[in-house]
py3Dmol code that shows the C-alpha trace and the ligand (Angstrom):
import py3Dmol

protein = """\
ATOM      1  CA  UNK A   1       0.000   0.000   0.000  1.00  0.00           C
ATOM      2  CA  UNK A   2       1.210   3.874  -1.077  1.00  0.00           C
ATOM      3  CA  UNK A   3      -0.695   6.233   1.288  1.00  0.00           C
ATOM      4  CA  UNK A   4      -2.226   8.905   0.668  1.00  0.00           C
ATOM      5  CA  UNK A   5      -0.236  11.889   1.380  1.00  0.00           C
ATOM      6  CA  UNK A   6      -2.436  14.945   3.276  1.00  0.00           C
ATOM      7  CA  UNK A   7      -1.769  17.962   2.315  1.00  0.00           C
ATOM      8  CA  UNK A   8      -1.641  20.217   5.199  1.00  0.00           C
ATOM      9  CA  UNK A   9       0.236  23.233   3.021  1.00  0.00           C
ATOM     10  CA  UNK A  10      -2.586  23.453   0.314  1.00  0.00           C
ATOM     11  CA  UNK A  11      -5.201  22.546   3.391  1.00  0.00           C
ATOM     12  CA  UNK A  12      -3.945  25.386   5.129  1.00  0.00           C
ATOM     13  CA  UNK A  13      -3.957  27.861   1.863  1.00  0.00           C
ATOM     14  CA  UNK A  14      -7.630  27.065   1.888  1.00  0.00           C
ATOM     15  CA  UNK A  15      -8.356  27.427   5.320  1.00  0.00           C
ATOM     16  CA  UNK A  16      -6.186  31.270   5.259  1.00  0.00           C
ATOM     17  CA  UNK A  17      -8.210  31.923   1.776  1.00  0.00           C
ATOM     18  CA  UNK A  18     -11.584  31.491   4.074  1.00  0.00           C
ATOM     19  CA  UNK A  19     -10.296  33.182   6.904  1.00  0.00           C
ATOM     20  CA  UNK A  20      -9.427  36.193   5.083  1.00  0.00           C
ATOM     21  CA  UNK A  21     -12.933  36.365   2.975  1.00  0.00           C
ATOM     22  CA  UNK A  22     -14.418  36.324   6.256  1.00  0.00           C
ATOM     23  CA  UNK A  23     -11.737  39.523   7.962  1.00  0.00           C
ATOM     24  CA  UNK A  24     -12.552  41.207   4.511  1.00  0.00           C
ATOM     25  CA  UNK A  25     -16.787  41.106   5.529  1.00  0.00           C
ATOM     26  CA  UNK A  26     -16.016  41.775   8.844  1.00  0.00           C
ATOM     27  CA  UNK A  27     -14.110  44.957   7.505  1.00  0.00           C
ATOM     28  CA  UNK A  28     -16.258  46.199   5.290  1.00  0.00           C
ATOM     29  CA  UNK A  29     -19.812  45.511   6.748  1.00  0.00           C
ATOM     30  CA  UNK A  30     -18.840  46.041  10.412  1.00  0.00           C
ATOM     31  CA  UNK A  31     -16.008  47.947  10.351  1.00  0.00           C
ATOM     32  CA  UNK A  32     -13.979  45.636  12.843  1.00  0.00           C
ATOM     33  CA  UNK A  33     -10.252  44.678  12.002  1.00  0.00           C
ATOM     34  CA  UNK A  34      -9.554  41.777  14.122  1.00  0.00           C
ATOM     35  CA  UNK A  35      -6.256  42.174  16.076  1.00  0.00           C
ATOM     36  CA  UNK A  36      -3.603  39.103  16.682  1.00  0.00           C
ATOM     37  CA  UNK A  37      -0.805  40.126  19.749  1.00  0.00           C
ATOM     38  CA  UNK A  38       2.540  37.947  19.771  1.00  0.00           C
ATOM     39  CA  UNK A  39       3.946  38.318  22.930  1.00  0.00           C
ATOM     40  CA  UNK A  40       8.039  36.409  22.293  1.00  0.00           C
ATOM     41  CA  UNK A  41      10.471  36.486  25.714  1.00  0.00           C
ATOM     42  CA  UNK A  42      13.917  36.494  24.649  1.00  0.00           C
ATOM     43  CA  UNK A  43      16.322  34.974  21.663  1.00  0.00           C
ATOM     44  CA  UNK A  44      15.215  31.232  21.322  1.00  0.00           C
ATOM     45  CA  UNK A  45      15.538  30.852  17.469  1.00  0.00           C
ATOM     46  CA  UNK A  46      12.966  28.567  16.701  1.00  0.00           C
ATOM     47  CA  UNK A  47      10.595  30.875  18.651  1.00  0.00           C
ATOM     48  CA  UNK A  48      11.575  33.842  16.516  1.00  0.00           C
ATOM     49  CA  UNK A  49      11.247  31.778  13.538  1.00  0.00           C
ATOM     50  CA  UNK A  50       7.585  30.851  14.152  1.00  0.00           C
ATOM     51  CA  UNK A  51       6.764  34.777  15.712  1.00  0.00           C
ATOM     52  CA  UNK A  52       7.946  36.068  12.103  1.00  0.00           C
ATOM     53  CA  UNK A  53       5.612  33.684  10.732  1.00  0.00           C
ATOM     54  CA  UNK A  54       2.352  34.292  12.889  1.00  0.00           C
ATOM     55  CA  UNK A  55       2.637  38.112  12.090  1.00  0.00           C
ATOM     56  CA  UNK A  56       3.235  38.297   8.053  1.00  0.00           C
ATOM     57  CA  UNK A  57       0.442  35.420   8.198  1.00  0.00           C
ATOM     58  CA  UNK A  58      -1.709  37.744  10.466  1.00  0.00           C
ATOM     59  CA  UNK A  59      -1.526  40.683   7.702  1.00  0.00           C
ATOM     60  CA  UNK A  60      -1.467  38.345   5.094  1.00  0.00           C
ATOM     61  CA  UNK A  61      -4.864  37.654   6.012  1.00  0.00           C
ATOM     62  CA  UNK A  62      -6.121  41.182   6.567  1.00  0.00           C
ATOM     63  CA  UNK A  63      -5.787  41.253  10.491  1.00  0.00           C
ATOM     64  CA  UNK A  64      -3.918  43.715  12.543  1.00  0.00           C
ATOM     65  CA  UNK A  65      -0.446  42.222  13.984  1.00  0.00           C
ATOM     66  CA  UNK A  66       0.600  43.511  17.359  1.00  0.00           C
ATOM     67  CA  UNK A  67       3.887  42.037  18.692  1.00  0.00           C
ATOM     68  CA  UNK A  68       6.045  42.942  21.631  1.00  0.00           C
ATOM     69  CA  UNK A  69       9.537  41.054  21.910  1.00  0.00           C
ATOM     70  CA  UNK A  70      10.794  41.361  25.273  1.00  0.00           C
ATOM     71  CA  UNK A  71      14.489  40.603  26.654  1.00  0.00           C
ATOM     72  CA  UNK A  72      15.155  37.175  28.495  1.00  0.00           C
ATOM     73  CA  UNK A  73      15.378  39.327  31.526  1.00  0.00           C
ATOM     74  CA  UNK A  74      11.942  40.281  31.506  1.00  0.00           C
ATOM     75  CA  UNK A  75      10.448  39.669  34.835  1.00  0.00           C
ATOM     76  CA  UNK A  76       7.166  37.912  35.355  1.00  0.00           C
ATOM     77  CA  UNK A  77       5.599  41.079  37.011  1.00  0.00           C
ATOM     78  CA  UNK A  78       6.149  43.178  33.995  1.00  0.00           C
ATOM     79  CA  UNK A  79       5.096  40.146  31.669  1.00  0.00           C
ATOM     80  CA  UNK A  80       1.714  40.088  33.519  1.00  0.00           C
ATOM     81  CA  UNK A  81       1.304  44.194  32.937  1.00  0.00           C
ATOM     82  CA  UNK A  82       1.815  44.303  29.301  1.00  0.00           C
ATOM     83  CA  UNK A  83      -0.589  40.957  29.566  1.00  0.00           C
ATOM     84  CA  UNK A  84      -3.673  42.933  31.323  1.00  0.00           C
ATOM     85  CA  UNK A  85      -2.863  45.587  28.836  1.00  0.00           C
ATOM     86  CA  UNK A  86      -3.628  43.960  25.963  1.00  0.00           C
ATOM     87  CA  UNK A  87      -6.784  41.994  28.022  1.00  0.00           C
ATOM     88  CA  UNK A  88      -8.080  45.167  28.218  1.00  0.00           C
ATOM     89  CA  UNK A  89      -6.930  46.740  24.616  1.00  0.00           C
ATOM     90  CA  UNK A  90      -9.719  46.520  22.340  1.00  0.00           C
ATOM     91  CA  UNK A  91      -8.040  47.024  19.300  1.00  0.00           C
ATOM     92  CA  UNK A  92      -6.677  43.159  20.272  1.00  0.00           C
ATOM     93  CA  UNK A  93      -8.969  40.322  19.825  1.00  0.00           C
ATOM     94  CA  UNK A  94      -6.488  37.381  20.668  1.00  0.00           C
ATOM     95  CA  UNK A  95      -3.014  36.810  22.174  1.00  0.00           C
ATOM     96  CA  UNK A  96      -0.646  34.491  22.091  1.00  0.00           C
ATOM     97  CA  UNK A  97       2.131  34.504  24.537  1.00  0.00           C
ATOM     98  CA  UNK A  98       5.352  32.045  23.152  1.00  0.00           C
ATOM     99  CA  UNK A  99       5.716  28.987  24.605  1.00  0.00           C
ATOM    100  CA  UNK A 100       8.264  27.855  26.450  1.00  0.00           C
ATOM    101  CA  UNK A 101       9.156  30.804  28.740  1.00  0.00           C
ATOM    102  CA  UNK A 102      12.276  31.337  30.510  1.00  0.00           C
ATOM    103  CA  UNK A 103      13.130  29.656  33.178  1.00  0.00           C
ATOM    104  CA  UNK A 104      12.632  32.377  35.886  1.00  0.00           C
ATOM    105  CA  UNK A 105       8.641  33.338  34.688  1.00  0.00           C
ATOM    106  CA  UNK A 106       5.997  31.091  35.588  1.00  0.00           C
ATOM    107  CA  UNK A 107       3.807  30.044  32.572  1.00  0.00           C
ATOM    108  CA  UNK A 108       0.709  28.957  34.388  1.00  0.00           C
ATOM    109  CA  UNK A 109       0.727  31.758  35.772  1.00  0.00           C
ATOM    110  CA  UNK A 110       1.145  33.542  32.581  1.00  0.00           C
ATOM    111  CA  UNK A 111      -1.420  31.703  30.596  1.00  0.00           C
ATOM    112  CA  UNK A 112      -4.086  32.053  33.504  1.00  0.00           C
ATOM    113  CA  UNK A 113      -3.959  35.694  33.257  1.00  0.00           C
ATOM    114  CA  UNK A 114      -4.792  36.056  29.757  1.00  0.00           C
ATOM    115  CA  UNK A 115      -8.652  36.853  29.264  1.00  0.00           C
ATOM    116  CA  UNK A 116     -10.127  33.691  28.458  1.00  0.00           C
ATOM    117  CA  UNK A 117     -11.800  34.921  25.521  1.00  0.00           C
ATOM    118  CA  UNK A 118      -8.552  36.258  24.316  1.00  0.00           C
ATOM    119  CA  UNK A 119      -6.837  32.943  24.597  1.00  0.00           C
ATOM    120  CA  UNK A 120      -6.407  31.968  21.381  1.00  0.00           C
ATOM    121  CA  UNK A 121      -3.689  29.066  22.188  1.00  0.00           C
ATOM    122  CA  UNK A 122      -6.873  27.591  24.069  1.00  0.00           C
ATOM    123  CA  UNK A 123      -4.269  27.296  27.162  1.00  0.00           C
ATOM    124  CA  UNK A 124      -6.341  28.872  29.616  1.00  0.00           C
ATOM    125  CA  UNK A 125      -7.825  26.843  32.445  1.00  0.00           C
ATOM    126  CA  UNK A 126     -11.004  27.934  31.713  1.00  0.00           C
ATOM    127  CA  UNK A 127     -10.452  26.759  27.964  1.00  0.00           C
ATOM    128  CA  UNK A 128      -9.368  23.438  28.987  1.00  0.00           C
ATOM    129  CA  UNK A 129     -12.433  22.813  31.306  1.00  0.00           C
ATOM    130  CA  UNK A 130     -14.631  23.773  28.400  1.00  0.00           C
ATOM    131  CA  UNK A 131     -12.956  21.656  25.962  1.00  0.00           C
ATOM    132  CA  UNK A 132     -13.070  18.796  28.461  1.00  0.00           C
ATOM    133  CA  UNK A 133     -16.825  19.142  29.246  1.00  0.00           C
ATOM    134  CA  UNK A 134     -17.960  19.361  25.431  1.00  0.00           C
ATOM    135  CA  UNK A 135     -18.769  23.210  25.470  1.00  0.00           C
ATOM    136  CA  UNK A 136     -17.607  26.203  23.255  1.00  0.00           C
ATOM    137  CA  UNK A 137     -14.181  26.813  24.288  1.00  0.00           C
ATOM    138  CA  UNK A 138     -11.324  28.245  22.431  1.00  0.00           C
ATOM    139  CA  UNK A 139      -9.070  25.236  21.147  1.00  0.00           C
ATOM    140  CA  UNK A 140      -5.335  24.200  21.063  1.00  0.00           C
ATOM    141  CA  UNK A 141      -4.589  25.565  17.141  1.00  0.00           C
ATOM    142  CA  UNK A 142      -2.347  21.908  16.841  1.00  0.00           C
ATOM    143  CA  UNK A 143      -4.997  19.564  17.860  1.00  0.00           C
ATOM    144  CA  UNK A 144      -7.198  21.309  15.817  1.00  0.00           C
ATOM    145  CA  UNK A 145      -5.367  21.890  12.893  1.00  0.00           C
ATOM    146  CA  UNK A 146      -5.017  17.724  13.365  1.00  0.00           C
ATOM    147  CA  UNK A 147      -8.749  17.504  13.670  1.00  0.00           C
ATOM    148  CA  UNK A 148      -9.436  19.579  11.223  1.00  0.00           C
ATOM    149  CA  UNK A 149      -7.522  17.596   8.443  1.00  0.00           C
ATOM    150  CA  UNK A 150      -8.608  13.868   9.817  1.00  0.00           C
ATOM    151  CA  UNK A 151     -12.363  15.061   9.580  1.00  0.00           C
ATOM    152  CA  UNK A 152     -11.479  16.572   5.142  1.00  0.00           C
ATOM    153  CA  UNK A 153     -10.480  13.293   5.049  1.00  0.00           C
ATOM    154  CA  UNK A 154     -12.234  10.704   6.532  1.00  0.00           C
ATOM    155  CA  UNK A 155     -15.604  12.700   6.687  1.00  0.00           C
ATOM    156  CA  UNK A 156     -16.810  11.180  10.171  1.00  0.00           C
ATOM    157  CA  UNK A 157     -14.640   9.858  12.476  1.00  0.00           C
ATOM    158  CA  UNK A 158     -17.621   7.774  14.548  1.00  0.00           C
ATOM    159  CA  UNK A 159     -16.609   4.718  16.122  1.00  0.00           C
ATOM    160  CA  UNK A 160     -12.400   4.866  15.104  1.00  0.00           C
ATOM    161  CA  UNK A 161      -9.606   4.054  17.276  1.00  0.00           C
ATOM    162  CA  UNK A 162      -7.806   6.492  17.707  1.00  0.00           C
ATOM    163  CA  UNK A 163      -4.176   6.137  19.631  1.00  0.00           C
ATOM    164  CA  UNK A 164      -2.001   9.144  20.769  1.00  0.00           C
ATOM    165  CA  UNK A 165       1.534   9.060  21.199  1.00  0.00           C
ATOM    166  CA  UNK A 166       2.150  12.067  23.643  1.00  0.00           C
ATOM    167  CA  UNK A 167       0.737  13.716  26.029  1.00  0.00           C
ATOM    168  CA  UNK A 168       1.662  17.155  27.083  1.00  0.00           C
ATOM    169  CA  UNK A 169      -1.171  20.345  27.459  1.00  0.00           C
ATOM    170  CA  UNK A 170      -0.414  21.555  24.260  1.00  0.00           C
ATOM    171  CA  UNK A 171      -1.214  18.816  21.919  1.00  0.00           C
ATOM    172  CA  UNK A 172      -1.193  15.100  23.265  1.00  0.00           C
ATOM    173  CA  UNK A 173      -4.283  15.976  26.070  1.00  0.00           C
ATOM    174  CA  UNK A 174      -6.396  18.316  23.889  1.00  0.00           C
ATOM    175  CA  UNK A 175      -6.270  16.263  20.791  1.00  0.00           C
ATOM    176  CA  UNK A 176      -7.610  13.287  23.180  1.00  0.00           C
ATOM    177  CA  UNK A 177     -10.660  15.504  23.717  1.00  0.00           C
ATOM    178  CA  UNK A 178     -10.819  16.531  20.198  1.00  0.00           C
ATOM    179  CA  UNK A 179     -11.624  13.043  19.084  1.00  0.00           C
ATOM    180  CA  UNK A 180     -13.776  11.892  22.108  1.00  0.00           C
ATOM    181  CA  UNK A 181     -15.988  14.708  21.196  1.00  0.00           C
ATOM    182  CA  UNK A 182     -15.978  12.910  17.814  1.00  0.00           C
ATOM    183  CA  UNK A 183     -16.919   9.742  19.210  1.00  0.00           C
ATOM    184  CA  UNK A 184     -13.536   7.725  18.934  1.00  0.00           C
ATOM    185  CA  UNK A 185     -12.098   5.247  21.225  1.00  0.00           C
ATOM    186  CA  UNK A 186      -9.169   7.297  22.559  1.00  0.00           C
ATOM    187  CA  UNK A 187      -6.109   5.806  23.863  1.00  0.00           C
ATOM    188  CA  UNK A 188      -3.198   7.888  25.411  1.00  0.00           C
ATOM    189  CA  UNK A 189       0.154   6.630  25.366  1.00  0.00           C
ATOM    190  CA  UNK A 190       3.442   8.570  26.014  1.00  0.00           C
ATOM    191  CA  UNK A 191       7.229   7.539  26.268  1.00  0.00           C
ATOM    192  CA  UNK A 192       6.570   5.003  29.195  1.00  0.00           C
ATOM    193  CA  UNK A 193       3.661   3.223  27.376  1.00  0.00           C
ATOM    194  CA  UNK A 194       4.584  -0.366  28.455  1.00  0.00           C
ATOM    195  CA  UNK A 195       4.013  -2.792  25.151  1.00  0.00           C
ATOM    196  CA  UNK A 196       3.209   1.137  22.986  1.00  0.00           C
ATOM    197  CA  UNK A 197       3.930  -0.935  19.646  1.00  0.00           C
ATOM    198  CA  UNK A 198       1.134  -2.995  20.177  1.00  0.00           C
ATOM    199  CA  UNK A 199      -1.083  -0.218  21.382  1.00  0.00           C
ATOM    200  CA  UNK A 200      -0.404   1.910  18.084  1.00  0.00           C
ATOM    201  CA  UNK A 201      -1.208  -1.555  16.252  1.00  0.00           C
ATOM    202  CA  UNK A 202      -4.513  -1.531  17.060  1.00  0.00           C
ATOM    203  CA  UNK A 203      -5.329   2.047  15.617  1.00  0.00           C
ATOM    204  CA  UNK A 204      -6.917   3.349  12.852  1.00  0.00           C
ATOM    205  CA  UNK A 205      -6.008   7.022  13.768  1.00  0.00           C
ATOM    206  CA  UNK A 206      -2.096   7.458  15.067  1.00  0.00           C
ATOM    207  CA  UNK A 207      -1.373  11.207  16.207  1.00  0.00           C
ATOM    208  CA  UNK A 208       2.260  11.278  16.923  1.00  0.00           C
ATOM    209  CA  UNK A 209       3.228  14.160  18.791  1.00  0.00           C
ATOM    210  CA  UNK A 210       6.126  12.822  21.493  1.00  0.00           C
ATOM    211  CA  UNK A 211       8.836  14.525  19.955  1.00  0.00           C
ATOM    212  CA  UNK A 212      11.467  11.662  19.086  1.00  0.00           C
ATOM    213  CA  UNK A 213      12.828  12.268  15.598  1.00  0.00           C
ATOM    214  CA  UNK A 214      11.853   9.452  13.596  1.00  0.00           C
ATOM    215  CA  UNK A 215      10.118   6.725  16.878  1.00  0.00           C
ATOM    216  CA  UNK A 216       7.165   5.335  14.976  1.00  0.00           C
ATOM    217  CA  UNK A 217       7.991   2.424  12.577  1.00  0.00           C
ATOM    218  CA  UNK A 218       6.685   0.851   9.828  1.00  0.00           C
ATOM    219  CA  UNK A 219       6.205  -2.419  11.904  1.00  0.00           C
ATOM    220  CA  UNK A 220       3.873   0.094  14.248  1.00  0.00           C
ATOM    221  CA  UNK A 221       1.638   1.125  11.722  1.00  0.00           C
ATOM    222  CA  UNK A 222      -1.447  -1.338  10.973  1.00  0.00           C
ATOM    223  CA  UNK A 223      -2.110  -1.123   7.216  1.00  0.00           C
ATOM    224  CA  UNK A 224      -4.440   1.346   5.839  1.00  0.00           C
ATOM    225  CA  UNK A 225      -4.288   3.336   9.118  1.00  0.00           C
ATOM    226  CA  UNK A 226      -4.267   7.210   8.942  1.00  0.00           C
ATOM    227  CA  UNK A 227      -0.850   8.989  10.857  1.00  0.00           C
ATOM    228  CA  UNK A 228      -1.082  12.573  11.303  1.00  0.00           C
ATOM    229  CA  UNK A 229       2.426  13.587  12.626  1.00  0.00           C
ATOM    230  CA  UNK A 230       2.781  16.325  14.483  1.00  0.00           C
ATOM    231  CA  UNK A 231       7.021  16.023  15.548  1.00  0.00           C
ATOM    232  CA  UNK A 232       8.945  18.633  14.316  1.00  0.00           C
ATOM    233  CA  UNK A 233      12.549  17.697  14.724  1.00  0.00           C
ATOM    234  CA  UNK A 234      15.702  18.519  13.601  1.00  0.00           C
ATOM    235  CA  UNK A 235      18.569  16.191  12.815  1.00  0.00           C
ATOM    236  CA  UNK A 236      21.857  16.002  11.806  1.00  0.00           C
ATOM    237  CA  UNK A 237      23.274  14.365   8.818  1.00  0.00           C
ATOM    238  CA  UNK A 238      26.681  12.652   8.431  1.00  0.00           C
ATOM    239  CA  UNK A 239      27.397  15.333   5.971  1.00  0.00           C
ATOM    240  CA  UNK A 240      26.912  18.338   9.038  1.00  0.00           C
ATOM    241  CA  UNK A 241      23.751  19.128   6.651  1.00  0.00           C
ATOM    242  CA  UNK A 242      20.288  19.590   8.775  1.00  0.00           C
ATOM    243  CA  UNK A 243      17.082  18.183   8.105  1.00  0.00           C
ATOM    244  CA  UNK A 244      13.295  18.191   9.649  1.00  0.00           C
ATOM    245  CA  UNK A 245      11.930  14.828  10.358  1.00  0.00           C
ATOM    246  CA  UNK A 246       8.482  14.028  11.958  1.00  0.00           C
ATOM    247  CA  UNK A 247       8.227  11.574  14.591  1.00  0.00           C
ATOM    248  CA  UNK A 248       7.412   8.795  12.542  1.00  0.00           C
ATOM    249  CA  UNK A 249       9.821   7.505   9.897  1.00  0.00           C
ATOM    250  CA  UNK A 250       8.235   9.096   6.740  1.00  0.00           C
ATOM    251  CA  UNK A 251       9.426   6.786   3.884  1.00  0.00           C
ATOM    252  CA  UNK A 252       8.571   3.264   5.631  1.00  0.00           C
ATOM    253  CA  UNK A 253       5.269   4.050   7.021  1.00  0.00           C
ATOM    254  CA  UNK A 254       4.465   5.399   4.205  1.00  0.00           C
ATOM    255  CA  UNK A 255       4.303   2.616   2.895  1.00  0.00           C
ATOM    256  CA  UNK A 256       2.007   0.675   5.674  1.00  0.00           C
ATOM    257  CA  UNK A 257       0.225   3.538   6.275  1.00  0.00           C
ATOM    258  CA  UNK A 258      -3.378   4.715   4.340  1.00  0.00           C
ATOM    259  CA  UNK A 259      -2.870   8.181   4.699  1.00  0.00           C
ATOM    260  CA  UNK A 260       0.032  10.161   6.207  1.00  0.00           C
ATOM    261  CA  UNK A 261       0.847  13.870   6.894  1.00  0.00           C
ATOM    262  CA  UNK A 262       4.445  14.848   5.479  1.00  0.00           C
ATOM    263  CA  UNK A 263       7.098  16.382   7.581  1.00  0.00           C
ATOM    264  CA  UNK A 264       6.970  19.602   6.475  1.00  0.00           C
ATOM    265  CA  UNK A 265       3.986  20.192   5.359  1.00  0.00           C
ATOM    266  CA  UNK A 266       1.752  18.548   7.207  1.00  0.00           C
ATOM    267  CA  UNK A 267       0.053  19.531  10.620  1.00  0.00           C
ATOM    268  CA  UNK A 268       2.869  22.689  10.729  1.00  0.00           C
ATOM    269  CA  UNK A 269       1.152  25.233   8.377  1.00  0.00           C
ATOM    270  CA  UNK A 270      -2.370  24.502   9.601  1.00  0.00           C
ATOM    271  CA  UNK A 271      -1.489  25.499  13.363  1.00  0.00           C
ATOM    272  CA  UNK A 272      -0.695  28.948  12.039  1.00  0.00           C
ATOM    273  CA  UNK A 273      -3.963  28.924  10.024  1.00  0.00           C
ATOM    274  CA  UNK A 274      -5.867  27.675  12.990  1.00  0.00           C
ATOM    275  CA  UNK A 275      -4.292  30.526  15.086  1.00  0.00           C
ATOM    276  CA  UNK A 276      -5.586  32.870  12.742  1.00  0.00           C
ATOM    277  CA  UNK A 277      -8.813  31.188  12.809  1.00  0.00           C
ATOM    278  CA  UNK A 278      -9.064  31.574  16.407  1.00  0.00           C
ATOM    279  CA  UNK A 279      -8.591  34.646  16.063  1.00  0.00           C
ATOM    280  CA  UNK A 280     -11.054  35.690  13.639  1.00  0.00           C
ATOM    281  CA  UNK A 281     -13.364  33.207  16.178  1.00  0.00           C
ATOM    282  CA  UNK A 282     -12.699  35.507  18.833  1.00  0.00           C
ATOM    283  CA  UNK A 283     -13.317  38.620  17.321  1.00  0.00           C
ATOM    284  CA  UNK A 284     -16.661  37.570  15.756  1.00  0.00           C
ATOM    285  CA  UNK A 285     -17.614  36.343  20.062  1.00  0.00           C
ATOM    286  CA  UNK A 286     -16.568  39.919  20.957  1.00  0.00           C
ATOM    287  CA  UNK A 287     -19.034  41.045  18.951  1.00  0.00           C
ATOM    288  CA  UNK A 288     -22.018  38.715  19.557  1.00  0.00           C
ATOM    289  CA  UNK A 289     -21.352  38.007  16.264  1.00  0.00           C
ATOM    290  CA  UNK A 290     -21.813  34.234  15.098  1.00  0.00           C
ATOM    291  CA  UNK A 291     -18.830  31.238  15.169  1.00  0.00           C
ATOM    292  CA  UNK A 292     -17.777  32.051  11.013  1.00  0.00           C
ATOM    293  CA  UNK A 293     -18.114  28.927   9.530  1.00  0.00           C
ATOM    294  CA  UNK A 294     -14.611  28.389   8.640  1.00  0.00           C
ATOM    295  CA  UNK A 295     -13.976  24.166   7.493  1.00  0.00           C
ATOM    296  CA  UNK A 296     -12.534  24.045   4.124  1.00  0.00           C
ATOM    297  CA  UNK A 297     -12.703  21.064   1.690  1.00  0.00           C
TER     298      UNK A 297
END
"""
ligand_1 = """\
11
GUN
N 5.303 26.801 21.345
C 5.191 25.665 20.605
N 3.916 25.486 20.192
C 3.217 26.533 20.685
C 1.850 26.904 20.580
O 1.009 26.229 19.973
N 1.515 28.063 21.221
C 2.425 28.803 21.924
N 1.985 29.902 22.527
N 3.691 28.478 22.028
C 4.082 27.355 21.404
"""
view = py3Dmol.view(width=600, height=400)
view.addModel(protein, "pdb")
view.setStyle({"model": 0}, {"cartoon": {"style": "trace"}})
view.addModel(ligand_1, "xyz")
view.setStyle({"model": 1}, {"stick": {}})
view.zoomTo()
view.show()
């Protein structure tokens, strides 16, 4: 079997085409601009890397892009000023404060003092207890960007087996709610899974997101089974050259697998998308406007 490759780049094109029709009404027949604000705490590359990215995507799609880039020494106090700032600023309809933090600033706390309905990341406690109970929350943009593609291609997901390889806040436990609320059998396993082969066997929906370059074989895989990879790694060749490698070994289970998301290009560019979603999500709540409708195909 050849699986079918998803294509998260052209998903997400479509999903940032919709998002910005629905910026361009909001613009023109209510005279709102929603307002993204990227909060980044010091130097850490890959952090700057995806900061860069979240703003030109933000006025790519018509929004306003606020972002404040703040030294490593930043204390937490001064962190949680600019934070009720912008909770109060109503030019800004979502923020997104860069995960991780330094060391020295506490990022529950952080997270927990963001207005709720601001929270675009979907970090907030108050998010997570939604999200957990089945009611309108604001949701992780990875798990959903995940969701989002498994539903374009399998239509419903009623009934499937669905195993999880990881389990942190950001994507292994939301993405677990994400497809109970879709009526899967969900299974959580993480690095100390005893026997986690076998449980990945029995699944016809793997989400690998543990963060070990290349972990999930072929032999894992059972045939025709969809793998949405969410690892983002970065390895070194012989040669010195760098690569980025998912967390499942693309070109074997690839060939097990029924469908597969590519590493780049897969789940990567829709968690931007789905950040800018949220966004426009949160804006249209603001006003007591409806949820946009906002699921390509
Ligand atoms: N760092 C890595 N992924 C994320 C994310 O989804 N949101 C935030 N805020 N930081 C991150």
């Amino acid at each position: 079997m050849v699986a079918q490759i998803i294509d998260g780049k052209l998903f997400s094109k479509k999903l940032r085409k919709q998002v910005s029709e629905h910026v361009n009404v909001l613009k023109t027949e209510n005279n709102i601009t929603p307002g993204l604000a990227v909060v980044l705490v010091g130097e850490d590359p890959a952090s700057q890397v995806y900061v860069r990215s979240k703003g030109k995507q933000t006025i790519e799609v018509g929004m306003n892009s606020y972002e404040y880039k703040l030294s490593e020494d930043t204390t937490e106090a001064d962190l949680l000023e600019l934070i009720n700032r912008l909770n109060v600023n109503n030019d800004v309809h979502g923020i997104l404060v860069q995960l991780p933090l330094p060391g020295h600033i506490n990022a529950d706390v952080v997270i927990n003092s963001i207005d709720p309905e601001k929270d675009v990341d979907g970090f907030h406690i108050s998010n997570v207890g939604l999200l957990a109970t089945g009611q309108k929350s604001m949701v992780p943009c990875t798990p959903l960007g995940c969701l989002l593609m498994l539903k374009n291609f399998h239509g419903s997901l009623t009934g499937m087996d669905a195993v999880i390889i990881g389990r942190s806040n950001i994507v292994g436990k939301p993405m677990a709610q994400l497809l109970l609320n879709e009526s899967c059998t969900v299974t959580i396993t993480h690095s100390r899974t005893k026997q986690l082969e076998e449980a990945v066997r029995c699944a016809d929906i793997v989400v690998a997101a543990v963060g070990r370059a290349e972990m999930v074989k072929a032999s894992w895989i059972k045939p025709g089974a969809t793998l949405i990879d969410v690892g983002i790694n970065r390895v070194k060749a012989s040669d010195g050259s760098t690569r980025l490698v998912g967390d499942a070994e693309f070109s074997s289970c690839s060939e097990v697998a029924g469908a597969i998301t590519p590493v780049p290009g897969g789940v990567g560019p829709m968690t931007i998308a789905c950040l800018l979603a949220n966004t426009l999500v949160a804006c249209c709540r603001k006003y007591g406007l409806e949820d946009p409708d906002i699921i390509p195909n």
